[in-house]
C-alpha positions in Angstrom: 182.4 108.9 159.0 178.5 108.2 159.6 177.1 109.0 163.1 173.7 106.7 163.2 170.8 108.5 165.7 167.1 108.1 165.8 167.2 105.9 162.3 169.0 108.5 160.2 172.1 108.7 159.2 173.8 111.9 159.8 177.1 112.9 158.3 179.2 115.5 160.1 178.7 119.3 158.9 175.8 118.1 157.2 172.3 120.0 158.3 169.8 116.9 158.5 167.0 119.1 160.0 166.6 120.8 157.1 166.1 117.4 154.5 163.8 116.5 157.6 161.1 118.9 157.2 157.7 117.8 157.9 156.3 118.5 154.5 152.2 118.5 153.6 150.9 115.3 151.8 148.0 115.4 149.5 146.1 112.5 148.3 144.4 112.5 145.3 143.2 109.1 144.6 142.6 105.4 146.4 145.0 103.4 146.6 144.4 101.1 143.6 144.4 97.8 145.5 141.5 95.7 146.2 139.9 94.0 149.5 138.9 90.5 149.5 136.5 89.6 152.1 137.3 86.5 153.8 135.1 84.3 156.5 136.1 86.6 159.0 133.7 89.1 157.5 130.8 87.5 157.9 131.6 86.5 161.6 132.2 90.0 162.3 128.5 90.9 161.1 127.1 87.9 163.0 128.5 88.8 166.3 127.4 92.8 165.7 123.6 91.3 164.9 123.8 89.2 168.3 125.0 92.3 170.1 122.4 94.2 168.5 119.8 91.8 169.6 120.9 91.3 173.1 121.2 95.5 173.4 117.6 95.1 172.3 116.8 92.7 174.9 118.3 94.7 177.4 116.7 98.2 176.7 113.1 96.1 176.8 114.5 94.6 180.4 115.2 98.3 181.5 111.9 99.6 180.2 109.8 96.5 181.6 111.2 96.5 185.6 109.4 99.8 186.4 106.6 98.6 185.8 107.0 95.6 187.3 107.9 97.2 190.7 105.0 99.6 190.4 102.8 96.7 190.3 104.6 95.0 193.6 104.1 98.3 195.1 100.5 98.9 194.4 100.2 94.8 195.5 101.5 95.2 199.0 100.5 98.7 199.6 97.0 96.8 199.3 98.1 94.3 201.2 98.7 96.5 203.9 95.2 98.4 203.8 93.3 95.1 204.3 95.9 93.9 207.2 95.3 97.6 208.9 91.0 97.3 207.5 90.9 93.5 209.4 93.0 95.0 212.0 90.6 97.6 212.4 88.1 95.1 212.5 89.4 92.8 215.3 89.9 95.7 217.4 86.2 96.8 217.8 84.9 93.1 219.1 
């Protein structure tokens, strides 16, 4: 009589732990099949060259809006000097 459990079959007084031994596997070559390359391939490597472009894109963005805010800073901290300069002014008529 066979006693099925976890995919092998076990017969009774027989020691399956032992046949199931977690034994080292060496390879030594490829296996000796080839790959075809279909369409899918090349879609692959177009969509990685978009991302790669737009990761561009974005690391220029980054870069750029420092500078951009340290020239709207500089831009109304002037603004400010000549509102408190014609303030100045007003004040001493």
């Amino acid at each position: 009589m066979l006693q099925i459990g976890h995919g092998l079959a076990k017969q009774p007084g027989k020691d399956v732990a032992k046949e199931d031994e977690r034994k080292p596997v060496r390879i030594s070559e490829f296996f000796p099949g080839s790959v075809n390359r279909d369409w899918s391939d090349g879609l692959m490597i177009f969509f990685t060259g978009i991302l790669m472009i737009v990761g561009v894109l974005g690391v220029r963005a980054a870069n750029k809006t420092p500078r951009t805010i340290q020239r709207q800073t500089k831009a109304t901290e002037n603004s400010v000097k000549s509102c408190y300069k014609c303030g100045a002014a007003v004040a001493h008529l």
